[in-house]
N, C-alpha and C positions, 0 to 999 in steps of 0.2 A: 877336785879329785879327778883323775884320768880315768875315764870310762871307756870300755869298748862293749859293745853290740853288736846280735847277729840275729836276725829273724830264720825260724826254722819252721816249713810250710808241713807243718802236720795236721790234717784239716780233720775233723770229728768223724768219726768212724762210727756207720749205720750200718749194719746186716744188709745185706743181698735180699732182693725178693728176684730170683731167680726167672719165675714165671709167668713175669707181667714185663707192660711194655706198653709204649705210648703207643696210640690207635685211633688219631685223631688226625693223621697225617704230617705231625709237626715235627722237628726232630731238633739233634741238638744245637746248643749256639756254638757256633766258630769262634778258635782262639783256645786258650791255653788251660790245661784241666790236671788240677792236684790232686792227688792222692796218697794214700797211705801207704801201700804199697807200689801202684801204677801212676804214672805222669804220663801224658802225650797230648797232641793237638787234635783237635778237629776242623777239616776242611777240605770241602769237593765231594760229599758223604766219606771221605774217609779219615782213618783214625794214624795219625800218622810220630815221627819222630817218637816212640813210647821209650821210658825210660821205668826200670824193673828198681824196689828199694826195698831194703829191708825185707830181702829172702836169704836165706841161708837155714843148713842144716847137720845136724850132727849123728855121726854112725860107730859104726866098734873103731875098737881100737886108735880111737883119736880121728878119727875120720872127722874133715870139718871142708863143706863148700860154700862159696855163697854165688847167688844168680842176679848179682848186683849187676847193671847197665845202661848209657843213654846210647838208644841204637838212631841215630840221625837217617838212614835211610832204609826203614822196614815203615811199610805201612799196611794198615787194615780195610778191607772195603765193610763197610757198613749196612748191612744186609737186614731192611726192617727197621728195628730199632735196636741191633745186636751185631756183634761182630766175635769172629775169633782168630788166633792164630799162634804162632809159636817165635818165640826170641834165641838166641841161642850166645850167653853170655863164654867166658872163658872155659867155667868149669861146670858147664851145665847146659841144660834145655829148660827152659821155661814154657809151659804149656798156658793161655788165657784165654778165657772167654770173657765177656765183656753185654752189657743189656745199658740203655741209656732207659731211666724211670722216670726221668723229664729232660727238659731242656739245659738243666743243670747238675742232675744228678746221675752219676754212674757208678753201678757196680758188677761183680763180678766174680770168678776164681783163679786160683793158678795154681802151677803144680811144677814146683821145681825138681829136677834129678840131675844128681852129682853125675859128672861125665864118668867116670869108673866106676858106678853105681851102688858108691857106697851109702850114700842116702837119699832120701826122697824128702822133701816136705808138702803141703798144700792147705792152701785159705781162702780165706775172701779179702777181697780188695774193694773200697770203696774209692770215689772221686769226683772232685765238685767241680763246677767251671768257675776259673780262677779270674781272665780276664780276656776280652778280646783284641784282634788285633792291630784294631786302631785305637788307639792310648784316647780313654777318654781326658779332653781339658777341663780344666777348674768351672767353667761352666760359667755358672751365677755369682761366681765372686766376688767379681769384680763389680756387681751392683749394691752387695749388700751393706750392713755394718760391721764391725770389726770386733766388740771383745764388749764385756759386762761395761754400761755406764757409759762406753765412749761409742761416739760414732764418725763420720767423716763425707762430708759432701761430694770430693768428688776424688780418686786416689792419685795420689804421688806418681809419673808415671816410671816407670824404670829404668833406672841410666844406662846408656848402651857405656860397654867396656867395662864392664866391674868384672874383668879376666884379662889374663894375661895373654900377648901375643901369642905363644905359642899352643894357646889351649886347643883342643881338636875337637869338632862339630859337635861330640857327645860332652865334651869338660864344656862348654859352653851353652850347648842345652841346659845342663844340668846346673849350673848358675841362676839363668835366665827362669828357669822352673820354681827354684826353691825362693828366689826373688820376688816374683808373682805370687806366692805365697803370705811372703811376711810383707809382701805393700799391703794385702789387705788387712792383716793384721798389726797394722801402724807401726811395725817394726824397722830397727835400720835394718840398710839393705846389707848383706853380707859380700866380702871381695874375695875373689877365688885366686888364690894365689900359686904362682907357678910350681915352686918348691913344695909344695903340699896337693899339687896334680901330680907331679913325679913321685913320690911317696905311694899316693893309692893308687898308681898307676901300677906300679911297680909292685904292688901287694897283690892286687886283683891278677894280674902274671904269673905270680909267685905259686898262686897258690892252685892256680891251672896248670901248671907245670909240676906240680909235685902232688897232685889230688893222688895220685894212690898212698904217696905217703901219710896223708891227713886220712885217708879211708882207713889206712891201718893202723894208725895211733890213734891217742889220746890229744893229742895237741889241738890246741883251739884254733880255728880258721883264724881267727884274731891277730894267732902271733906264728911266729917265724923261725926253724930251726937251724943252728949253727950248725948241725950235723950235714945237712940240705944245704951244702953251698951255692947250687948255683942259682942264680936271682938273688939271691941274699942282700937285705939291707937295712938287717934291724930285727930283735924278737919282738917288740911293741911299735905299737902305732908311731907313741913318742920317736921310739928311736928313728924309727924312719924318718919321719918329718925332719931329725937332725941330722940323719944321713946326707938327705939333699939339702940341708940348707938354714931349715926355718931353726928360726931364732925367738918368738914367741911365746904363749902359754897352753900348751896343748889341751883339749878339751874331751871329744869323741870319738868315736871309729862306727861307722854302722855298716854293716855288710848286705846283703843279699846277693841272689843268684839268678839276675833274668837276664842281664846283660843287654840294659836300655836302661838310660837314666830318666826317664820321665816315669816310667811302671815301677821302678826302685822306688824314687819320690814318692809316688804314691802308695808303696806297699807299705814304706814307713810310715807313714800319715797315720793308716788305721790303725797303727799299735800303740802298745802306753809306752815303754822306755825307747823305742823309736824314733819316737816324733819328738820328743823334748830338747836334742839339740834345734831343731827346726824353729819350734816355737820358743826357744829362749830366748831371751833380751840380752843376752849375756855373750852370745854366740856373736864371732869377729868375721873368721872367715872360714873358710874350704878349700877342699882339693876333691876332685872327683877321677877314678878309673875304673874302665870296664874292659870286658873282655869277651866275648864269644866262645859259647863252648858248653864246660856245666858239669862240672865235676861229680856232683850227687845227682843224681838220676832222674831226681826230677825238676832238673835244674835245665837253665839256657843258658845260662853265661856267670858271672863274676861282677858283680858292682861294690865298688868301697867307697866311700864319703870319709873322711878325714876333716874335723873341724879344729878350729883356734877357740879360744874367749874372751872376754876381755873383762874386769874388776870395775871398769868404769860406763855404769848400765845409765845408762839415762830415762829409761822408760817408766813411766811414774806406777802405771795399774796394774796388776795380773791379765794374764793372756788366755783366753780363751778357745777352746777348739773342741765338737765344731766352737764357730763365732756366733755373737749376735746376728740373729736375721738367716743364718746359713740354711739354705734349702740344697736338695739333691741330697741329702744325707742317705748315707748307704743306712738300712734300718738295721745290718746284722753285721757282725765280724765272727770271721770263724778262729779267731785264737792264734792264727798263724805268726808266732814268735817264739823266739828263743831266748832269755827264757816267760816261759809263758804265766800271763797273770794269774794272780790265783781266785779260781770259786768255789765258795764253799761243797762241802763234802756232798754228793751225791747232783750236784749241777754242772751242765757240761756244756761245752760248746756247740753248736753258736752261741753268741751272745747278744746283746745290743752294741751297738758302736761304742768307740770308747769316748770317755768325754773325759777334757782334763782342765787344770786350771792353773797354770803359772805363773808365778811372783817373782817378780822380778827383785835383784838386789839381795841380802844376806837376811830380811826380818823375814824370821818361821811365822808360819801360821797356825795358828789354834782353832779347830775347826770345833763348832758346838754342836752343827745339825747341818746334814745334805738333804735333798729333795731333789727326783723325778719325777714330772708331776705328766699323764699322759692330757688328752685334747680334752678330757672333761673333768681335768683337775685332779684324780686318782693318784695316788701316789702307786710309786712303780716300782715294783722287787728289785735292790742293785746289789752291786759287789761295790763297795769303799774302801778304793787303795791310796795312802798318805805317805809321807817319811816315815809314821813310826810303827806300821803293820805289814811294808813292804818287804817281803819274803827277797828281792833280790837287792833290795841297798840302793836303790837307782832315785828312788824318786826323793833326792835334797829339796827340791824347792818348786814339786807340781802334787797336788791332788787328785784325784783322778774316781769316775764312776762307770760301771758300763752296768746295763741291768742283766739280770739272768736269762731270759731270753730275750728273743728278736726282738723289736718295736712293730707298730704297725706302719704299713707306709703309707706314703702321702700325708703324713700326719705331725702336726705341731705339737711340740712338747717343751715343757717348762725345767729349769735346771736354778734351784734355790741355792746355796751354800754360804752359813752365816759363819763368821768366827770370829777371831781377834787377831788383828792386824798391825801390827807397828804402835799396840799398845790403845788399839782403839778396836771401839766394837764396829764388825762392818758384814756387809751382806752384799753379795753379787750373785744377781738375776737376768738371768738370759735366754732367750728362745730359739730354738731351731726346728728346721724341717725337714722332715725323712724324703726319702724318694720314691721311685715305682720299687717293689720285690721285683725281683727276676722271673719271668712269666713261667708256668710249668704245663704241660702240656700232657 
């Protein structure tokens, strides 16, 4: 079944504690910070590139503004542990102030008014820091073990050329990245093929060039309108792939907006319907395109991944992620996808990282009993998303656990999950380890 995905960076939203502020000296960390309403960087004490989302307001007589924008050259000096200033979008003035509560936490207000001053709105804004500027690497990967049951001495190392001539330094990172991945999860390696670079090439374009039209429809970043001729080359992923060329069995689409394929890579990683082309056994090849820019506000740029698959899986066991042995584990996710996993009523984001568990080949599995067990054996409050309680239809053939809140870091934890397998009863047990939290000051 043809899948498309798209992660949507809506991070949990805390109240403002207006009147406090770090007083320790420290301030906050550099690099890239989401929010619910406000996005910007931080760097050189200043608060820079901010991008306004999800303002708008409504007055008599159909009055209707909004103070939507990614303003690339305002920036804020940083005064304390506070900053403010004013944006100043088409139809409006954005007024903000701004207080950092740690190293990774900010919040704040704003106060939009329609340029003819038919309305006003104002709220608070919260925003978390999302990632810094140098892309962290897979780290310890490359030492550990790979997946429930199997492990591997020393890894396969990576072919050069599994892309095509004309891929350009980012279609070729972004091979090279998602390859380093599935070596260490004993997976084949995937071939990125040219015809399906021109495709998300061409998407990732498409849809930078027509972002107000997407602002003001309904149409899914996904797909492509016939109305919007120019770029045009396909209303689905499929079509595309067949526009330029490709003759195969189409598989996925996943999108994000950072516009760098390794922070893409990785922003997938932490999700549940995300990462599952990644980690499947199933999965042939790719195409990857980016773009600079950032259509939604708190965006940087445009990344598409386009995958193939293939019916003929060789891979004998389910796939695990994290993997056996994996250390650095982020201990928390903040839910940042679209669409987002579900936890039960009254539980919110963050979460714990997600954990999933892939089978490769067509036999379902019948799950009897999960277990998260933390470093002294305790079992651990989770959310448990399978094929048949999956609110969005996605998960065929992965299981998936994240617990309700954060994990502790530094700290090793156990992942039980018994069921029945190809007609037999079976159990796959595995361990992994959290990493430092993010210091708060």
């Amino acid at each position: 079944m043809r899948r498309a995905l798209i992660p949507l960076l809506l991070p949990f939203l805390l109240l403002p504690t207006l009147g406090s502020g770090c007083s320790d000296g420290g301030g906050p960390l550099e690099g890239y910070w989401v929010g619910d309403r406000l996005t910007f960087q931080v760097k050189d004490g200043l608060v820079i590139e901010p991008g306004t989302s999800k303002i708008s307001c409504n007055g008599e007589d159909g009055c209707f503004a909004e103070g939507n924008r990614f303003f690339p050259d305002i920036q804020f000096q940083i005064e304390g542990s506070g900053f403010s200033g004013t944006v100043e979008p088409p139809l409006g003035t954005v007024e903000l102030t701004g207080i950092f509560e740690s190293s990774t936490y900010a919040s704040g207000t704003y106060r939009f008014t329609a340029s003819d001053g038919c309305c006003t709105v104002s709220g608070t804004w919260a925003a978390e820091f999302f990632k810094p500027y140098e892309e962290p690497d897979l780290g310890s990967l490359a030492d550990d073990a790979v997946s429930p049951g199997d492990s591997q001495e020393e890894l396969v190392p990576i072919p050069d050329g599994l892309y095509p001539p004309s891929a350009t330094p980012e279609q070729i990172t972004a091979i090279n990245y998602v390859n380093e991945i599935r070596s260490v999860l004993g997976l084949p390696f995937i071939t990125e093929i040219e015809s399906i670079n021109q495709a998300a090439q061409a998407h990732a374009e498409y849809f930078e060039l027509h972002c107000s039209e997407y602002l003001t429809s309904n149409l899914s970043p996904h797909q492509e309108s016939q109305a919007w001729q120019a770029g045009f080359t396909g209303v689905d992923f499929y079509d595309r792939m067949l526009h330029f060329g490709f003759t195969g069995n189409p598989g996925w689409e996943v999108m994000a907006f950072i516009g760098e394929p390794k922070a893409a890579v990785d922003g997938w990683m932490e999700t549940l319907y995300h990462r599952i082309p990644f980690v499947n056994p199933s999965t042939l090849e790719l195409g990857f395109g980016t773009t600079k820019g950032g259509c939604y506000n708190w965006a940087t740029g445009t990344d598409v991944m386009d995958f193939s698959r293939t019916g003929n899986v060789t891979v004998q066991e389910p796939v695990a992620w994290p993997y056996d042995g994996q250390t650095g584990v982020s201990p928390s996710w903040m839910g940042y996808e679209a669409p987002q996993p579900p936890l039960p009523k009254g539980q919110t984001y963050p979460s714990g990282p997600v954990i999933t568990l892939t089978f490769p080949g067509s036999s379902p599995f019948t799950v009897a009993s999960h277990d998260l067990l933390d470093p002294q054996g305790n079992p651990v409050p989770h959310q448990w998303v399978d094929p048949s309680n999956d609110p969005a239809g996605f998960l065929q053939d992965t299981v998936s656990m994240y617990s309700y809140d954060p994990l502790l870091a530094n700290s090793q934890y156990t992942v039980s999950i018994k069921g029945k397998w190809k007609a037999q009863d079976r159990e796959f047990t595995w361990q992994f380890t959290t990493g430092t939290a993010p210091p708060t000051w």
